[in-house]
N, C-alpha and C positions, 0 to 999 in steps of 0.2 A: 590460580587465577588465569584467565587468558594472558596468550600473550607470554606466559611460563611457560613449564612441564609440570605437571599434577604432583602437588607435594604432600607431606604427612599433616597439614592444617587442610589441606581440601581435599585430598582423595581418598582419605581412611575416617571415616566418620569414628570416634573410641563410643559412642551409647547410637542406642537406635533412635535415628533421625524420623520425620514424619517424611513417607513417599507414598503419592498420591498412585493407587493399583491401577488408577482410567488412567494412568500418561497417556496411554496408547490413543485412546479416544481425542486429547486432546490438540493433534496434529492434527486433523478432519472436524475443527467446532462448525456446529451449524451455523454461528452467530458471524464465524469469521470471513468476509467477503472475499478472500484467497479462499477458503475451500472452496465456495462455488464454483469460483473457475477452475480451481484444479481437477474438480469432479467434472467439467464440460467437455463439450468433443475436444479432442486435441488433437492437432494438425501436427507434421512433421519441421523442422527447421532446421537450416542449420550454422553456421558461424557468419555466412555472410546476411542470414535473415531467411524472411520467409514472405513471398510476393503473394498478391492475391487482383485481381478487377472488380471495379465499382461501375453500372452503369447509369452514364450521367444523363442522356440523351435518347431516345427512342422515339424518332419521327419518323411514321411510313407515309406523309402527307397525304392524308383524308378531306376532303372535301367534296362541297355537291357541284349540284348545276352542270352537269358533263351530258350533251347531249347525242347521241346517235352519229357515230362520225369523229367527232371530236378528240384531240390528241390528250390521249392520256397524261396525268400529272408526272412529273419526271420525279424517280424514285428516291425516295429519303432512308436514313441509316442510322444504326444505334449507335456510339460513341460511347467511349469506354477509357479508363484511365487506370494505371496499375501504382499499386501503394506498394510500399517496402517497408517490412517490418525486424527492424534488425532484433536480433539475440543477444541476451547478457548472461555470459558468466557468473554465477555465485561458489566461491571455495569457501570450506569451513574445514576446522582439524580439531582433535581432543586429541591428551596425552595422558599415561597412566606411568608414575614411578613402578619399578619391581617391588615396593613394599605395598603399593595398592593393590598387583596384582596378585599378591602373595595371601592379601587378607581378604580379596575374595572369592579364593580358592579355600579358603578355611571356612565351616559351616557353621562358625558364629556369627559369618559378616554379615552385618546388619545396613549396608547402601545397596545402592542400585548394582546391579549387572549391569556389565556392557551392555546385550540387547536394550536393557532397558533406558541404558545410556544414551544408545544408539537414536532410540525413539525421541528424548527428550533433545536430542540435537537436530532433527528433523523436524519438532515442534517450536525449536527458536530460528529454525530457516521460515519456518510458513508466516510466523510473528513477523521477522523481518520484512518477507515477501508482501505481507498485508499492510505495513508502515507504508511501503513503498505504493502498494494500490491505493489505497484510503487518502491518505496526505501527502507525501512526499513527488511521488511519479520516479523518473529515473535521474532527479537528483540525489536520488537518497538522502534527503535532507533528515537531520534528527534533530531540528531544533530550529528557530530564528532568534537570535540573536535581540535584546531591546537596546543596550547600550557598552560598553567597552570592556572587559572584564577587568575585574580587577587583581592584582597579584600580591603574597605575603612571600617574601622571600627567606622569613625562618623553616618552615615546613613546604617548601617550593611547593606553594599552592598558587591555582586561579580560580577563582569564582566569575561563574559565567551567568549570567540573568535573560532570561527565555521571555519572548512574548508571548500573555495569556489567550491572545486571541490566535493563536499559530501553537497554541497543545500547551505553552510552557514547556517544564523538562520535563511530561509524558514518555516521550517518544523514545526515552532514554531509559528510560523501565528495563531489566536485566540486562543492563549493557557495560554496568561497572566492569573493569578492565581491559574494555576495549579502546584502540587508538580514534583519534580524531581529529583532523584537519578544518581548517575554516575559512569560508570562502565569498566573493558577492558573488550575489544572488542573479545577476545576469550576466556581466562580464567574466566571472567565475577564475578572478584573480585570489591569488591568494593574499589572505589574513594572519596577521597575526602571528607571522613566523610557517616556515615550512618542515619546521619537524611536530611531528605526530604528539599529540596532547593525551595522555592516559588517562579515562574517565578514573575517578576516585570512586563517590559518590553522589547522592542525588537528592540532599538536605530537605528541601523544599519544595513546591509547587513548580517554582517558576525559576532555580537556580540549580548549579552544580558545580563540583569540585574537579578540579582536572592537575595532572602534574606537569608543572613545569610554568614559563611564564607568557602568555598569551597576547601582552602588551608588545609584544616586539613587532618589529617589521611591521608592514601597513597597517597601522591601527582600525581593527576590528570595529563597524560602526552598527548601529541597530536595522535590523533586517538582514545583517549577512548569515551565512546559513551555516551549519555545522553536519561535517561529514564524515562519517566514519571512513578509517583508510581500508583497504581491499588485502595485499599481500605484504607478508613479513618483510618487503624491503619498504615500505611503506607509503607504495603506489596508493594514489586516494581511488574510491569507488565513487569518485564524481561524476555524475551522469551514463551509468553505469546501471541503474537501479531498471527493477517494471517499469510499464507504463501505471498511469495514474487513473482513475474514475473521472477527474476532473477532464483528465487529454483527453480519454473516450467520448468525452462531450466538446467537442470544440466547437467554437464560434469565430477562430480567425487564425491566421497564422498557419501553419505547416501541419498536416496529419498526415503522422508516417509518408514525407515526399508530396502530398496532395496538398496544394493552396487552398486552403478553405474560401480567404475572400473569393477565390474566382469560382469554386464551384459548390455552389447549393447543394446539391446530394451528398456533402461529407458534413456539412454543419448543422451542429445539433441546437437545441432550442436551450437557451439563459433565460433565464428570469430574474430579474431582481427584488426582490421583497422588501429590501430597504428599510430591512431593522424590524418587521413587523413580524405578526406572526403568520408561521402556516397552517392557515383556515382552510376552511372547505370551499372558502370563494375563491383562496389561491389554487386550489388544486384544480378545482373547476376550470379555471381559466386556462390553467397551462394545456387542461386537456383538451381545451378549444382548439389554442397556438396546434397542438399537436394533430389535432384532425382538419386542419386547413394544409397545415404541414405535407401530411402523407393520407388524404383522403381515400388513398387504396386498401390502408387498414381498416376495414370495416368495423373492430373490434375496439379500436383505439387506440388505448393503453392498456386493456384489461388484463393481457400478457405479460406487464412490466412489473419489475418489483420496485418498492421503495429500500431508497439504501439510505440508514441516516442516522444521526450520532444517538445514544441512551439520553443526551441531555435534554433529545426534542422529545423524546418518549415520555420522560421524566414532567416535561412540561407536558406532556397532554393528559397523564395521570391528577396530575397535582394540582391544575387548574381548572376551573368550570369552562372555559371557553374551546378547549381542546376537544373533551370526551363530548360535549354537548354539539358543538356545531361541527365537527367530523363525525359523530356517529349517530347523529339523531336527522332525520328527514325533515323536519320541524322545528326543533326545537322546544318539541314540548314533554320535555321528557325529565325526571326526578333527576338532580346530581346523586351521583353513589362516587364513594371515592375509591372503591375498585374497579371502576368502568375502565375497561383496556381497549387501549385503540386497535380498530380494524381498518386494513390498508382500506384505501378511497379507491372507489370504482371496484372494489372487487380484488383486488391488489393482494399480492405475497407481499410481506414487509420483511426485513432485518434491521436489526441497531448492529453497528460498528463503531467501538471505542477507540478506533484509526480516525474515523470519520470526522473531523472539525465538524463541532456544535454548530455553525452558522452554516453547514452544506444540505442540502437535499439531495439525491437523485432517485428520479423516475427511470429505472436502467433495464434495456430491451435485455436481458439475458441470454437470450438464443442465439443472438448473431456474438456474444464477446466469446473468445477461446483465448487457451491457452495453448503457444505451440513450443512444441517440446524436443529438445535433441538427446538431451541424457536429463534425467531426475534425478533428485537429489540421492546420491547413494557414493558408497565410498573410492578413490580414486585409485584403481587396481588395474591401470595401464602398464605396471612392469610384472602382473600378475600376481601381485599381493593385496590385501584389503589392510592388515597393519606391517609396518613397519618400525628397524629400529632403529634411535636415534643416535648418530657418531658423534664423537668427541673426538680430541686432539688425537690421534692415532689411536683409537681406540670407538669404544659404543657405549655407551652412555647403560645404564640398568633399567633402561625406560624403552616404551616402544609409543608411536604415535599413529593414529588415523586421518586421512586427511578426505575428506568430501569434494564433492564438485558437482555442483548442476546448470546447463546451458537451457534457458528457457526465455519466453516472453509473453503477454500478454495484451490479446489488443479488440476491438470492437470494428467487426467488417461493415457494418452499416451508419456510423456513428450519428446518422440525422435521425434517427428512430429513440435517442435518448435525450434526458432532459434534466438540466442542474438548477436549484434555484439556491442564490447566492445572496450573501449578506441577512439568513433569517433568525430572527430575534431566539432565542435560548432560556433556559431555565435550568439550574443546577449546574452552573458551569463546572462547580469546583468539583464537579462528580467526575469529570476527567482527567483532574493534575491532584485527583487528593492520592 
């Protein structure tokens, strides 16, 4: 289990296991909104961040009526403002007993190889990295909280109860025996007690099991948020995480050092749908907002992709109102219940199972990057890639690997993209089942 060293119930499978031959494919899913960006240009950064200029302002003062003689207008200037984009840290380790490594030196062994190890630990860093785009941002949140948990003190359990409209306990999906700290969600006090909560298990939709007792210290309220901790002394990775899809769309508040309220050129377009659905009038209209917005794109939107959860898909399959009035000009067209949606205006689309059921984005792709100082790869600053692990005067029959990746990711234009919030869903349970 994390959190251990690889013992004989997890690193020696005794019959062969099922192991999926595409791992390798699965660190790069098309569907997954972290590969995009990982596959985009990528800029250099480094531990203090990565700066970039926005221009806000471009007046050379034009004007008529100047007649023969006449004193020229007195010269106007571009204006310009520099954002800051800081770097975050990601560390990860695996370990392997000398009996695992022993049985997979024998050509009976029927688990993975290290390589192949290797790969499926690189595919739960892109998993995390895409929680953190889709939902979380750089809180790293893995859950909100609805109400207090509760604790059994014969089996030092807590059950912890997730809000359905904030993922439930989704976001906790292969994360049994990891630590996790709990926190509010703006003052970013701690809850709950400050030693580290070990996921158990993950019962239900909307609950989960943790060791230890939860109730202590400032009682845990609904909407405080749960955070995985960062390093074996069990430093939290509280805001710590990527940037979000949502940050890359702001409407107020700070963007990377930039005040939205004061400058139009960072703030992106909201819309609020207000529980309804996403029709072809909603799309239409945002794409108005959007060409009043930046009437220099000629194109519009036709550039941008849709990013948005399988539950809205789900609903546009499964409903007449979806395939019909997004893909028909008219609306005079037969239902077929395989009619599949095509993005609007011409649009690339992706579903993202990150993505909250009630999000949309319309997201400019071109301008978001990923900047990068080291990739995820293993931590071989004293010139080893594995290492062994000491005991009391001595070494342990075990050796470990430990990972590290310094990256970020952010959106240099962010008024070129567009969120619409609060839209009505279908198949919700298709997320937390």
């Amino acid at each position: 289990m994390p959190g251990t060293e690889a013992n004989a119930l997890t690193g020696m499978p005794v019959q062969q296991p099922y192991v999926n031959k595409n791992v390798k494919m699965t660190v790069q899913l098309p569907s997954r909104t972290f590969g995009r960006l990982k596959e985009s240009t990528r800029k250099p950064i480094n531990e203090k961040g990565y700066q970039f200029s926005l221009n806000t302002k471009s007046n050379p003062q034009i004007g008529g009526g100047m007649k023969s003689g006449d004193t020229m207008m007195v010269g106007g200037s571009d204006a310009y403002i520099a954002l800051v984009v800081q770097s975050t840290v990601t560390n990860g380790a695996r370990a392997w007993e000398g009996g695992a490594l022993r049985q997979m030196a024998d050509g009976n062994y029927y688990g993975m190889n290290r390589a192949e190890q290797d790969v499926l630990d690189a595919n739960r860093f892109a998993a995390e990295h895409n929680k953190d785009l889709c939902f979380s941002g750089i809180t790293m949140s893995r859950g909100v909280f609805s109400v207090i948990p509760t604790f059994s003190a014969g089996p030092n359990e807590s059950t912890a109860t997730f809000l359905a409209a904030k993922g439930g306990s989704y976001f906790l999906k292969e994360m049994e025996g990891r630590s996790f700290l709990a926190y509010h969600p703006t003052t970013f006090a701690a809850k709950g007690g400050t030693t580290a909560f070990v996921l158990k298990r993950v019962p239900t939709t909307l609950t989960a099991v943790f060791t230890g007792d939860m109730t202590g210290g400032t009682a845990i309220a609904a909407n405080d948020i749960l955070v995985p901790t960062g390093t074996a002394t069990g430093a939290s990775s509280l805001n710590l995480g990527i940037s979000s899809l949502e940050r890359m769309c702001p409407v107020t508040g700070d963007y990377f050092t930039a005040d939205v309220d004061a400058e139009d050129k960072v703030r992106a377009i909201q819309y609020d749908v207000a529980g309804q659905e996403v029709t072809r009038a909603v799309l239409e209209y945002v794409d108005g907002l959007f060409t009043f917005k930046v009437p220099e794109m000629e194109v519009g939107t036709k550039g941008h992709t849709d990013l948005f959860s399988p539950t809205q898909q789900m609903k546009m399959l499964f409903q007449v109102e979806g395939p019909l009035r997004i893909n028909s000009n008219n609306g005079q067209v037969a239902y077929n219940p395989k009619t599949t949606f095509v993005g609007w205006n011409g649009r690339e689309y992706r579903t993202d199972v990150h993505i909250l059921g009630t999000n949309w984005f319309v997201f400019y792709m071109k301008e978001a990057y990923r900047y990068v100082q080291r990739e995820w790869s293993p931590w071989n600053y004293d010139g080893q890639e594995i290492r062994s692990i000491p005991a009391s005067g001595s070494w342990r029959d075990a050796v470990a690997k430990h990972y590290l990746c310094v990256d970020q990711v952010a959106h240099e234009d962010p008024r070129l993209n567009i969120q619409l919030i609060n839209c009505a869903t279908a198949g919700a349970a298709l997320q937390t089942s």
